[in-house]
C-alpha positions in Angstrom: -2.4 -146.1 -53.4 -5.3 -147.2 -51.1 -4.5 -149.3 -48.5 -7.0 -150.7 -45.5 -4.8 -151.6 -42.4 -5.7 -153.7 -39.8 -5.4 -154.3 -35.9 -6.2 -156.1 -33.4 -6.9 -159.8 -33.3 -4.8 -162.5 -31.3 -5.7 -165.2 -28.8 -8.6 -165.5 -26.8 -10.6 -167.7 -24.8 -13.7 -169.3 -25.5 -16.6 -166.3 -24.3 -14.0 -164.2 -24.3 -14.2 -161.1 -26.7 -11.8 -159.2 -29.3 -12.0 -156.4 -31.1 -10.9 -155.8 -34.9 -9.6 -152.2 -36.4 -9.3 -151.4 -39.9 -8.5 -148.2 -41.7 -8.0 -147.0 -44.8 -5.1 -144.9 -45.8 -4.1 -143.2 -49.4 -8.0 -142.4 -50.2 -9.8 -139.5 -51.2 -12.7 -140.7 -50.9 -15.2 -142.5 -48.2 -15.9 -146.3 -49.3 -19.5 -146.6 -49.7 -19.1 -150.3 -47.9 -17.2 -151.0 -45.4 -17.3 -154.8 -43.6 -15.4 -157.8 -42.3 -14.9 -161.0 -43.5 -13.4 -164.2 -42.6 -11.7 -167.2 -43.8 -11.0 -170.6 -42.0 -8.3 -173.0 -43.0 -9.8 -175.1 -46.0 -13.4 -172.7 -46.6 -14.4 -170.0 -48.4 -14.1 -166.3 -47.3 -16.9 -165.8 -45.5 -19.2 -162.7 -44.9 -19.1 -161.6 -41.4 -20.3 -158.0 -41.3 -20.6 -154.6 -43.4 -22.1 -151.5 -43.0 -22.5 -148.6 -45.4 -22.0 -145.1 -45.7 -25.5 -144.6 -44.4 -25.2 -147.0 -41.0 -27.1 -149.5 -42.6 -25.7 -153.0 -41.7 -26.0 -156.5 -42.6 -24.8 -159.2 -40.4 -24.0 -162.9 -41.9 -25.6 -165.9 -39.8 -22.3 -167.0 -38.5 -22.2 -164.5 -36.0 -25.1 -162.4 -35.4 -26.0 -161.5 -32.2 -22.3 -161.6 -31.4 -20.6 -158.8 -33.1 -21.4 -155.6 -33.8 -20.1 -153.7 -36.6 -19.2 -149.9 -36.9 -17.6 -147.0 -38.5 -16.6 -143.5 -38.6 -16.6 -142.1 -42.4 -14.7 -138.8 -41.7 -11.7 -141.3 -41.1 -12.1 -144.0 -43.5 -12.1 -146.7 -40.4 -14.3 -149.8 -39.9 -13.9 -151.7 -36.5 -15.7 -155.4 -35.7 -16.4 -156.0 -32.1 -17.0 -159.7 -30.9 -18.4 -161.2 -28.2 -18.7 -164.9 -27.1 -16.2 -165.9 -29.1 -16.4 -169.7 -29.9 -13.8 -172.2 -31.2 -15.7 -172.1 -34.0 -14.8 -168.2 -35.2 -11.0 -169.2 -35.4 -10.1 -167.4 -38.8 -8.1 -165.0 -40.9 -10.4 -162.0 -40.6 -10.6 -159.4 -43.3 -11.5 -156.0 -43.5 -12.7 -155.0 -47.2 -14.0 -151.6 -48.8 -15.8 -151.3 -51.2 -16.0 -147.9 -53.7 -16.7 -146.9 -57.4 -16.7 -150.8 -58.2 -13.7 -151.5 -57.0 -13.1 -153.7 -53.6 -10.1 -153.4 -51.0 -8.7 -156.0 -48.9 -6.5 -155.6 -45.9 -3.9 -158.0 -45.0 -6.2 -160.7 -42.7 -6.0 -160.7 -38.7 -5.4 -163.8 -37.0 -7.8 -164.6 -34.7 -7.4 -168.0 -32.1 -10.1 -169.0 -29.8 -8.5 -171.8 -27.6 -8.2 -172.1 -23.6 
């Protein structure tokens, strides 16, 4: 059974920065898409990030410029790092593959930007 794990996450002050860790565990293969997403209380998931198998990313407006998305394909991981966090980017963050037209969620990160 595939399973993406997350890590990382928590509390943080405003301009302060986290870093997000997924990987996958239980496939054979290496997701062709790889990306974050994130959910606020009351909205719609929300596209943060993905990057394929290739490098190739694609960054939603929410927070370009202020996180950078990468991965390593020989371990099936996908990490988020975010900078200048605002009030704003408190969410339940997601980490999601994406393979053979099938798409994998792991279980939402917490993230809290308050002083």
């Amino acid at each position: 059974q595939v399973r993406l794990v997350q890590s990382g996450g928590g509390l943080v002050q405003p301009g302060g920065s986290l870093r997000l860790s997924c990987v996958a565990s239980g496939s054979t293969f290496t997701f062709y898409k790889m990306g974050w997403y994130r959910q606020a209380p009351g909205k719609q998931r929300n596209l943060v990030a993905t990057i394929d198998n290739n490098g190739r990313t694609f960054y939603g407006d929410s927070m370009k410029g202020r996180v950078t998305i990468s991965r390593e394909n020989a371990k099936n991981t996908v990490d988020l790092q975010m900078n200048n966090l605002k009030p704003e980017d408190a969410a339940v963050y997601y980490c999601d593959g994406y393979h053979d037209e099938q798409e994998y969620w792991g279980q939402g990160t917490q993230v809290t930007v308050s002083l």
